[in-house]
PALORO-943928 format. One record per residue (C-alpha): residue in one letter; x, y, z; residue number from 1. Coordinates in steps of 0.05 Angstrom, whole numbers, plus 5000, padded with zeros to 4 digits. Layout:
BEGIN
+------+------+------+------+------+
| resn |    u |    v |    w | resi |
+------+------+------+------+------+
|    a |    X |    Y |    Z |  NUM |
...
+------+------+------+------+------+
***
This chain:
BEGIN
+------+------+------+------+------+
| resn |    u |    v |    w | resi |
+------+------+------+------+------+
|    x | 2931 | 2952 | 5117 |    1 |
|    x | 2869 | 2917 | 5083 |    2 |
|    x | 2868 | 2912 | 5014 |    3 |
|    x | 2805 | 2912 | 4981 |    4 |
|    x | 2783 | 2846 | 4945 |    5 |
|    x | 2771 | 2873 | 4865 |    6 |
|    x | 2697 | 2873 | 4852 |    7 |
|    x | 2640 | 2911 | 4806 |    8 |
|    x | 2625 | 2955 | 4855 |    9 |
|    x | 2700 | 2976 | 4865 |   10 |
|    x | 2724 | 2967 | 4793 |   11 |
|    x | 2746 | 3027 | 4766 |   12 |
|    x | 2765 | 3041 | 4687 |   13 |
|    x | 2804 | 3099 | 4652 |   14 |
|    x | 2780 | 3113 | 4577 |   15 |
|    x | 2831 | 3132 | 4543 |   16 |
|    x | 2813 | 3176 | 4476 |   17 |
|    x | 2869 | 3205 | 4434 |   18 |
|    x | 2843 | 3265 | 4389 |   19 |
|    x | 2860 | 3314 | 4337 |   20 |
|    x | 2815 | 3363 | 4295 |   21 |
|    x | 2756 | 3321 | 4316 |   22 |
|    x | 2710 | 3382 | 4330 |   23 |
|    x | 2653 | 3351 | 4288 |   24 |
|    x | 2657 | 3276 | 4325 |   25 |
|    x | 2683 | 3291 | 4396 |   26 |
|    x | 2621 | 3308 | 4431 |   27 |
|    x | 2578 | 3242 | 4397 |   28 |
|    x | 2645 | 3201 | 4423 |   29 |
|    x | 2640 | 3228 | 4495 |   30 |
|    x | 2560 | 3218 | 4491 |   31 |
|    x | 2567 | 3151 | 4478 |   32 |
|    x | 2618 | 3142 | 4532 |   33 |
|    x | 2585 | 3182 | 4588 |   34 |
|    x | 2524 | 3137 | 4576 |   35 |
|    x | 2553 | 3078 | 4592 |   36 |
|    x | 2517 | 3036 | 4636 |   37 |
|    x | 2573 | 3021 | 4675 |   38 |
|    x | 2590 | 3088 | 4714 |   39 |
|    x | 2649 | 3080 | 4752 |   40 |
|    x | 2691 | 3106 | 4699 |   41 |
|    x | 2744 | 3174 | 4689 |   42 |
|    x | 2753 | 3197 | 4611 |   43 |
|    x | 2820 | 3219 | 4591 |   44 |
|    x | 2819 | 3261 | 4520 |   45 |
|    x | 2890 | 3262 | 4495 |   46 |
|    x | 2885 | 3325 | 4451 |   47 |
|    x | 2946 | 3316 | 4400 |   48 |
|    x | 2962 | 3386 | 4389 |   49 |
|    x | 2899 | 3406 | 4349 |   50 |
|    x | 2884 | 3460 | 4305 |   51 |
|    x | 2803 | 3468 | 4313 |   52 |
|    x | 2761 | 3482 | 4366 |   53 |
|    x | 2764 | 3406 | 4390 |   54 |
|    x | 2796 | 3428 | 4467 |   55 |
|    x | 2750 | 3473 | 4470 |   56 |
|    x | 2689 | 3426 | 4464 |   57 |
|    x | 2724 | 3385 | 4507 |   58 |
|    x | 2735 | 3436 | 4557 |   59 |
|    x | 2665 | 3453 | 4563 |   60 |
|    x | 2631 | 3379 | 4565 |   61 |
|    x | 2585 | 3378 | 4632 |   62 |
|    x | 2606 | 3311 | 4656 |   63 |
|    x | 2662 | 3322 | 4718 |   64 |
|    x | 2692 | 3248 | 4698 |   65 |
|    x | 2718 | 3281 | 4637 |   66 |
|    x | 2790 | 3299 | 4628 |   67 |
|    x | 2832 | 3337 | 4576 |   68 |
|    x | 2908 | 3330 | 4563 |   69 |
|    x | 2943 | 3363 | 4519 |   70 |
|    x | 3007 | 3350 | 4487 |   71 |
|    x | 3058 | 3404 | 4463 |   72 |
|    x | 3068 | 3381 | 4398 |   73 |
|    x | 3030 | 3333 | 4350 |   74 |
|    x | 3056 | 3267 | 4366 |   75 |
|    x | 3013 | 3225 | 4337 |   76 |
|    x | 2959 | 3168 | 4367 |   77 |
|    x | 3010 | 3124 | 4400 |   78 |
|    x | 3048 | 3181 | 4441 |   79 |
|    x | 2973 | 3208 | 4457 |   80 |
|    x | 2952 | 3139 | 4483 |   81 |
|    x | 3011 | 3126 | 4521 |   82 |
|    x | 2999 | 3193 | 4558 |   83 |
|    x | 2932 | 3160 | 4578 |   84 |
|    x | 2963 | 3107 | 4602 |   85 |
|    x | 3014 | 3136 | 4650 |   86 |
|    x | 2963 | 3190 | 4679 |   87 |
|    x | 2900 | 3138 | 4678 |   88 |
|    x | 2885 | 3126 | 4747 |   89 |
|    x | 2839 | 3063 | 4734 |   90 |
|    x | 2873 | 2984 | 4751 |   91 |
|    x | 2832 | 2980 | 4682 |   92 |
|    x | 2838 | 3007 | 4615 |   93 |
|    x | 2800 | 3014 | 4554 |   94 |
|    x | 2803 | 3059 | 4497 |   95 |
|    x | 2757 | 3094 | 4444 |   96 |
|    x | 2774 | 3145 | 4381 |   97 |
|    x | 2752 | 3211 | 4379 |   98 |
|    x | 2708 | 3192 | 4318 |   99 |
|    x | 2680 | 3127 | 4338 |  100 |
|    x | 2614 | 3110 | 4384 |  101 |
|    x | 2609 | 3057 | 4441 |  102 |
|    x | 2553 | 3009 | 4459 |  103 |
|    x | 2522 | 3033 | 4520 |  104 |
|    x | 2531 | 2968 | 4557 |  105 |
|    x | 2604 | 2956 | 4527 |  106 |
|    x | 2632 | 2966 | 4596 |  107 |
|    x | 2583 | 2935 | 4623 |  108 |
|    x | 2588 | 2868 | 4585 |  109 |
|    x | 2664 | 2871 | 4587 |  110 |
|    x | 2665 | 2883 | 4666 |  111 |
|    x | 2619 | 2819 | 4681 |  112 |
|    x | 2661 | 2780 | 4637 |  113 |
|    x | 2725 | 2796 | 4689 |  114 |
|    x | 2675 | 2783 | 4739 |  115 |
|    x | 2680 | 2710 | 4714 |  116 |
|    x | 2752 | 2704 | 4722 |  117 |
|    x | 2763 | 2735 | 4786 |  118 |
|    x | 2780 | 2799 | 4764 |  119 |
|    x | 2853 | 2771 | 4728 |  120 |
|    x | 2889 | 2820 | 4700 |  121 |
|    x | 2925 | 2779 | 4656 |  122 |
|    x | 2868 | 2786 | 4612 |  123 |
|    x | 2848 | 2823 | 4545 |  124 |
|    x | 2772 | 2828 | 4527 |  125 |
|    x | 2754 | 2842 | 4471 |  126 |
|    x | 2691 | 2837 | 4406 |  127 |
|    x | 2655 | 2849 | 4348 |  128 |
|    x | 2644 | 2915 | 4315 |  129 |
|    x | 2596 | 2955 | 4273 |  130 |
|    x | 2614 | 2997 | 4220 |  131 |
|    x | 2577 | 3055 | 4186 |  132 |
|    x | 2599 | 3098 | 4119 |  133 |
|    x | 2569 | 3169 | 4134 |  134 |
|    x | 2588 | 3168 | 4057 |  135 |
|    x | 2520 | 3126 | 4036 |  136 |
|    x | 2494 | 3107 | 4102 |  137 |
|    x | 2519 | 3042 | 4101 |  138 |
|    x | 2513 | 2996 | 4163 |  139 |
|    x | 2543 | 2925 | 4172 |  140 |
|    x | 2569 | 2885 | 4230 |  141 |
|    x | 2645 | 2862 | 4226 |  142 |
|    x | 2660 | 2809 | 4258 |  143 |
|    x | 2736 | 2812 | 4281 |  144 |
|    x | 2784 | 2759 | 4294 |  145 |
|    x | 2766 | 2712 | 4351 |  146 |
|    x | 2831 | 2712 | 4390 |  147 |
|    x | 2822 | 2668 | 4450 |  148 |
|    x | 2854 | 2593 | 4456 |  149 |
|    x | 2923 | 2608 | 4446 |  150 |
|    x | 2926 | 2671 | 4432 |  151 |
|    x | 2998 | 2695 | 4425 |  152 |
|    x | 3000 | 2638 | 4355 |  153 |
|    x | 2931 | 2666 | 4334 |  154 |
|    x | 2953 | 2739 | 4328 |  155 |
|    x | 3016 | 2717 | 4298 |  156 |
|    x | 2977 | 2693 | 4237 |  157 |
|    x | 2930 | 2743 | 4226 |  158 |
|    x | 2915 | 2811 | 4252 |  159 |
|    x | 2875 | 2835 | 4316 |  160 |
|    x | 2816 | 2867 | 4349 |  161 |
|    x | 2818 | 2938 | 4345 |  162 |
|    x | 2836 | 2989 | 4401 |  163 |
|    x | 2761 | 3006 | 4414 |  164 |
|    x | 2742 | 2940 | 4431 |  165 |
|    x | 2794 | 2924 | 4482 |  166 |
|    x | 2793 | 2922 | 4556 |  167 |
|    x | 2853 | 2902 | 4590 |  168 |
|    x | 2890 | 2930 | 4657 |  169 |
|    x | 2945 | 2977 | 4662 |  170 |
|    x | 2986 | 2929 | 4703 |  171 |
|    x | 2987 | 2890 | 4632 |  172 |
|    x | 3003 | 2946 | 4584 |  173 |
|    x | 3055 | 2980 | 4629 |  174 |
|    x | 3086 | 2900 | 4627 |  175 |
|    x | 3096 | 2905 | 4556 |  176 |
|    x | 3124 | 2978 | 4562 |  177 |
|    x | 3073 | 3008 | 4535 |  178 |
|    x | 3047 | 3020 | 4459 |  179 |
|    x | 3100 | 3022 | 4410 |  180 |
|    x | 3108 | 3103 | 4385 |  181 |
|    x | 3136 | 3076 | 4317 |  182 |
|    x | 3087 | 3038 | 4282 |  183 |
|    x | 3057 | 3071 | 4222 |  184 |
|    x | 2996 | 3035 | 4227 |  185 |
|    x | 2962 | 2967 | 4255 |  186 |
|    x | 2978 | 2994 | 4323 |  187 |
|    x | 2930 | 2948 | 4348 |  188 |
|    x | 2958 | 2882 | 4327 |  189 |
|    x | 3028 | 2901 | 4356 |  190 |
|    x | 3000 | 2917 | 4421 |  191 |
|    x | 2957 | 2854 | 4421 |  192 |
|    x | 3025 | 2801 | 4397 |  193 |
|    x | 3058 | 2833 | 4455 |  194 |
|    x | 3000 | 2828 | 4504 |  195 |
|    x | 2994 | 2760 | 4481 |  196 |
|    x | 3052 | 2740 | 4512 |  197 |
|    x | 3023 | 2740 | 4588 |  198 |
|    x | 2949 | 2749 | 4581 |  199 |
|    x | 2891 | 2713 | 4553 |  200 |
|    x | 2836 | 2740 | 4511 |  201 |
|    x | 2769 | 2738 | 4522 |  202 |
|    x | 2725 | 2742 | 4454 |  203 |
|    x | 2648 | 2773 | 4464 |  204 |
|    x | 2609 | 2763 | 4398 |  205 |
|    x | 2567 | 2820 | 4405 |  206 |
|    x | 2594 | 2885 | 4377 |  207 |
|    x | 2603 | 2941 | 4428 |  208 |
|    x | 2619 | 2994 | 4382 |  209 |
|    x | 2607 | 3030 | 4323 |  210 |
|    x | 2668 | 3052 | 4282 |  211 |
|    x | 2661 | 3102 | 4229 |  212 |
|    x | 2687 | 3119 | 4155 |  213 |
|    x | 2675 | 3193 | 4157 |  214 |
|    x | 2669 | 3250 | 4094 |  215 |
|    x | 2720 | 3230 | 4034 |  216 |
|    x | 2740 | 3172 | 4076 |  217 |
|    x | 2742 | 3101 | 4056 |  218 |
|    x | 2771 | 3032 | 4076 |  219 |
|    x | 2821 | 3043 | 4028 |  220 |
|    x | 2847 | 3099 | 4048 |  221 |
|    x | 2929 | 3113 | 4064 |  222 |
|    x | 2944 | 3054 | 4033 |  223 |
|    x | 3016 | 3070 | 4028 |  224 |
|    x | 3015 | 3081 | 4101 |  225 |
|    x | 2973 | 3013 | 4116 |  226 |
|    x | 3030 | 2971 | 4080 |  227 |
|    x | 3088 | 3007 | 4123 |  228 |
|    x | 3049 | 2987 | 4179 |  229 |
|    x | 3051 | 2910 | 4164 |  230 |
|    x | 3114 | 2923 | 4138 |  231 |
|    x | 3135 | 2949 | 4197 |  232 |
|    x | 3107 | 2879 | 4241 |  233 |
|    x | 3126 | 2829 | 4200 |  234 |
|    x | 3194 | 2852 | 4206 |  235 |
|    x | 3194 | 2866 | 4289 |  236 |
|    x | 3163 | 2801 | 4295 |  237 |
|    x | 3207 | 2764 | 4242 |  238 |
|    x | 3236 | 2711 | 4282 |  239 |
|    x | 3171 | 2694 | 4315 |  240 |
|    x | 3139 | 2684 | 4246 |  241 |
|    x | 3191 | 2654 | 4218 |  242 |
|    x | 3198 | 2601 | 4288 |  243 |
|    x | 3117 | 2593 | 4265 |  244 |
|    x | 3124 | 2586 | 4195 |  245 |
|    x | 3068 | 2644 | 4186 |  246 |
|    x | 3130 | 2702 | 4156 |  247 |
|    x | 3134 | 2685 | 4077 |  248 |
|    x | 3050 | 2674 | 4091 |  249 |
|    x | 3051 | 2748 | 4114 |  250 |
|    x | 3102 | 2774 | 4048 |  251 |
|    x | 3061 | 2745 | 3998 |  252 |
|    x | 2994 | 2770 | 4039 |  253 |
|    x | 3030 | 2840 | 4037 |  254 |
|    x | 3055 | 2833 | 3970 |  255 |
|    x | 2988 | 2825 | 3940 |  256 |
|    x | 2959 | 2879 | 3971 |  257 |
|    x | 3011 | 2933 | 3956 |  258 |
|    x | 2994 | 2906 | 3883 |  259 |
|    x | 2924 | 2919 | 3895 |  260 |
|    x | 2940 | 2983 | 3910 |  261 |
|    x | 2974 | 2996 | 3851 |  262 |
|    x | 3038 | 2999 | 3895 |  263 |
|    x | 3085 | 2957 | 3840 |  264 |
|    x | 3149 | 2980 | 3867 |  265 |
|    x | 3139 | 2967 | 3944 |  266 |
|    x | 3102 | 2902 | 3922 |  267 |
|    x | 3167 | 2875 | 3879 |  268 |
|    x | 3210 | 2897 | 3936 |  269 |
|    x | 3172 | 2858 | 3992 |  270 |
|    x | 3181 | 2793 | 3950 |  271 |
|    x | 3258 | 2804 | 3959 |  272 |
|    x | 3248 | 2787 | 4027 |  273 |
|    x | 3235 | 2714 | 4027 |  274 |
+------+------+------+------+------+
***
């Protein structure tokens, strides 16, 4: 039996969306992602157990390439993307949020990039972002980390791209065992130390999508949750940080920004780990 030699004409991706009560973002999310440019694409919406009317948008959206899971119980992002994962029928993954709005040549732009490189799945590409604050209509471009040249000692020091910005294959993440279910936040950095390991990133300056602080949210927001996150790393990854001399960098990073937060306690107690 033949097997095909991977080109753009045979490429195939699985978008992988987690969601929960997004009935007022879902259908501007799928938009964006139906209008990609590059068309060879299936959509898989993880519904996390919702509580609105989001399946039922879902449900109804007119474009066959769309997909809805759902899970029995709210499981959280992680458990949701993981589903994707295992059901995704693409060599190729990416991933959006239910709230957030893709560039309609991301694909596009990220596909002819593999292109380059023969198609290696070994490989993580990734770029800049925009973000608008529905609050007072502010618009910027954030430029995230540029992770390429050794990139496993990169992500160790700082943090990551963000979910919506990746494209990597499932042969990678299914390497790595998947997405950790236990992280509180930065999800995205753990996945990306661990993909690190085997693959190499590709960084594309131009952002590809737009992600959005919604009503009564801001960047501040769940702090508490934001320092269990890093918490949460810096510890998993201690050794590695400590063989790179980047863990007491991290604890007095985190330690300054629980203070910031007016978190006093958790901020005295992270200094205790040096």
């Amino acid at each position: 039996m033949m097997i095909k030699e991977q080109s753009l004409n045979n490429l195939f991706i699985s978008v992988i969306i987690p969601m929960y009560n997004r009935s007022k973002t879902i259908i501007e999310c799928l938009d964006s992602v139906c209008a990609q440019t590059f068309k060879n694409i299936e959509i898989i919406v993880v519904d996390d157990f919702s509580t609105d009317n989001s399946i039922d948008l879902v449900s109804s959206y007119r474009d066959n390439r769309v997909k809805l899971i759902r899970l029995e119980k709210n499981s959280g992002a992680q458990v949701a993307r993981n589903r994707g994962i295992i059901e995704a029928k693409g060599e190729w993954i990416a991933f959006n949020d239910s709230d957030d709005l893709w560039e309609k040549d991301k694909l596009e732009i990220q596909t002819k990039e593999l292109e380059k490189i023969n198609f290696n799945k070994d490989t993580v590409i990734h770029s800049n972002c925009f973000c608008l604050d529905k609050n007072n209509s502010n618009f910027w471009e954030w430029k995230l980390p540029i992770i390429e040249r050794d990139s496993y000692t990169s992500l160790l020091e700082k943090s990551s791209p963000m979910f919506q910005a990746l494209l990597t294959s499932k042969k990678a993440l299914l390497e790595i065992g998947l997405l950790d279910e236990n992280v509180p936040s930065y999800q995205e950095w753990d996945t990306s130390i661990r993909l690190a390991k085997k693959c190499k990133f590709i960084h594309i300056e131009k952002p590809l999508f737009t992600y959005i602080f919604h009503d009564g949210e801001t960047i501040s927001k769940n702090h508490k949750r934001d320092i269990e996150g890093y918490l949460y790393i810096i510890n998993k990854f201690k050794k590695e940080l400590q063989e790179y001399n980047f863990y007491e960098k991290h604890i007095n990073q985190l330690s300054k920004r629980a203070n910031s937060f007016s978190l006093f306690q958790e901020a005295e107690e992270i200094l205790k780990m040096i």
